[in-house]
N, C-alpha and C positions, 0 to 999 in steps of 0.2 A: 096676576102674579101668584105664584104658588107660594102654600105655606108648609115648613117643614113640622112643623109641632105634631102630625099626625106618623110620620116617621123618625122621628123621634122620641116618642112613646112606644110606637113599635122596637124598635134599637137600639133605644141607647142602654136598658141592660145588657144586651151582647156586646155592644162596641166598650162598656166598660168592664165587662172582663179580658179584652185586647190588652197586650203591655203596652206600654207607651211608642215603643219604636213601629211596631206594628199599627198603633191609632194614628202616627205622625203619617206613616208612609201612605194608610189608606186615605187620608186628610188630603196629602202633595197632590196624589192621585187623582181621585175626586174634582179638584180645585182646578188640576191641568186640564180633564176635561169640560170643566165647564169653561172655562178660558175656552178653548179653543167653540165649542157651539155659542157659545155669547160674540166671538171673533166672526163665525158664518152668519150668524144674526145681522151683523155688524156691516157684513159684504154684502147682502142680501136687503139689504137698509129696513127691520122689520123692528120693533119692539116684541119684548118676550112673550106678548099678546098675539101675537101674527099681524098686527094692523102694520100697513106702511107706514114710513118716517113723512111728514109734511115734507114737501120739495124744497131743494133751493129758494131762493127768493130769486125770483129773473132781476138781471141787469138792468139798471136803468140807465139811463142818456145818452146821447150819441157818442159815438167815438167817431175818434178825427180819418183813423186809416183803417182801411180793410185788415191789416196784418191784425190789427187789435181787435177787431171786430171776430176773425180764425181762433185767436187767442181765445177769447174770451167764451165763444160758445163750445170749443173743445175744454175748457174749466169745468162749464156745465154737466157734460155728458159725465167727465169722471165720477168716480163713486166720492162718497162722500166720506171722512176718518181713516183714506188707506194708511197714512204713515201713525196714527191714534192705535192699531188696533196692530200693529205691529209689538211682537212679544217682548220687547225691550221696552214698551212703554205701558204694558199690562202685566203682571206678576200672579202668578199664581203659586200659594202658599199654605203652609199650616202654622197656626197660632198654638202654641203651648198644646202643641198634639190631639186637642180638642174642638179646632174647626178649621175649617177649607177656607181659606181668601182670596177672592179673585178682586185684584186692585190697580188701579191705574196709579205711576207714578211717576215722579216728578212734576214737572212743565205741563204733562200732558192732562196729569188730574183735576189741575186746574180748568184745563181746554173742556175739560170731559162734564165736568161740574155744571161747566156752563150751558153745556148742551141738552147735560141727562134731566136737567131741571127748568130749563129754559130760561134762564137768567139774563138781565142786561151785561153786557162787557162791548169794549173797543175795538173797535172792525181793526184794524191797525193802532201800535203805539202814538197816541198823541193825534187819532183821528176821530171819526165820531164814532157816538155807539149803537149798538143794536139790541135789537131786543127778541133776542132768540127764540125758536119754537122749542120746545120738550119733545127730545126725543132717547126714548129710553136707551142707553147703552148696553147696561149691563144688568141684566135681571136671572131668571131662573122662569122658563116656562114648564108646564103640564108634561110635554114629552121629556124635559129635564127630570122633573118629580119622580116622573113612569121610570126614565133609566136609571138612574138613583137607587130605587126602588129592588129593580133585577140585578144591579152591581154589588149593595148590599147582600143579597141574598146568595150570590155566587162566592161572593168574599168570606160568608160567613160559613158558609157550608162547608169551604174547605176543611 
């Protein structure tokens, strides 16, 4: 996971002489693109590391009929958080014009919690539970840092 502290001693003199509508706009900016590379990451089922996500957990026990048996290994093959990573249930923002957020919300942040940390929670309402792998959602990779980096610099040159 990258860390910003090192472009942020590079910029944040320049970015505090920005006014504030100008810091907010570059902030929204910023925050929409990483939203959206954190959403590719997301299709791509990778953590902000490049490593893959651990698999599904295969199905266990027989099922009675072939339709459920089609059912269930076409579940499989889908990707994993397609309706999670959908822009209505991730936000990308600016806080007091001073930083970018990229946030999962409502119902979903919950769902997302449990995954990006790999927590226990309830397969189904009032069924049993599981105990999830970790897998990162939302982070900020190296090639994230690098474009950050030449976004800044194009933004401030202006």
């Amino acid at each position: 996971m990258a860390d910003f502290r090192a472009i942020e001693d590079w910029a944040g003199h320049l970015l505090a002489k920005l006014d504030g509508t100008a810091r907010r706009r570059l902030a929204v900016d910023i925050a929409r693109k990483l939203r959206t590379a954190n959403t590719q990451r997301m299709r791509a089922q990778t953590d902000p590391d490049g490593n893959a996500w651990a698999p599904r957990k295969a199905p266990s026990g027989a099922l009675r009929s072939k339709r459920a048996q089609v059912r269930q290994q076409a579940q499989q093959r889908k990707p994993m958080f397609a309706k999670l990573r959908m822009q209505r249930n991730i936000r990308a923002r600016s806080e007091g014009g001073n930083a970018a957020v990229v946030e999962f919300v409502g119902r979903a942040q919950r769902i997302a919690r449990v995954h990006h940390y790999g927590e226990t929670d309830l397969v189904n309402p009032g069924g049993p539970s599981y105990d999830y792998p970790a897998r990162e959602l939302i982070g900020i990779s190296k090639d994230d840092t690098d474009w950050l980096r030449e976004y800044l610099l194009d933004y401030l040159s202006k």
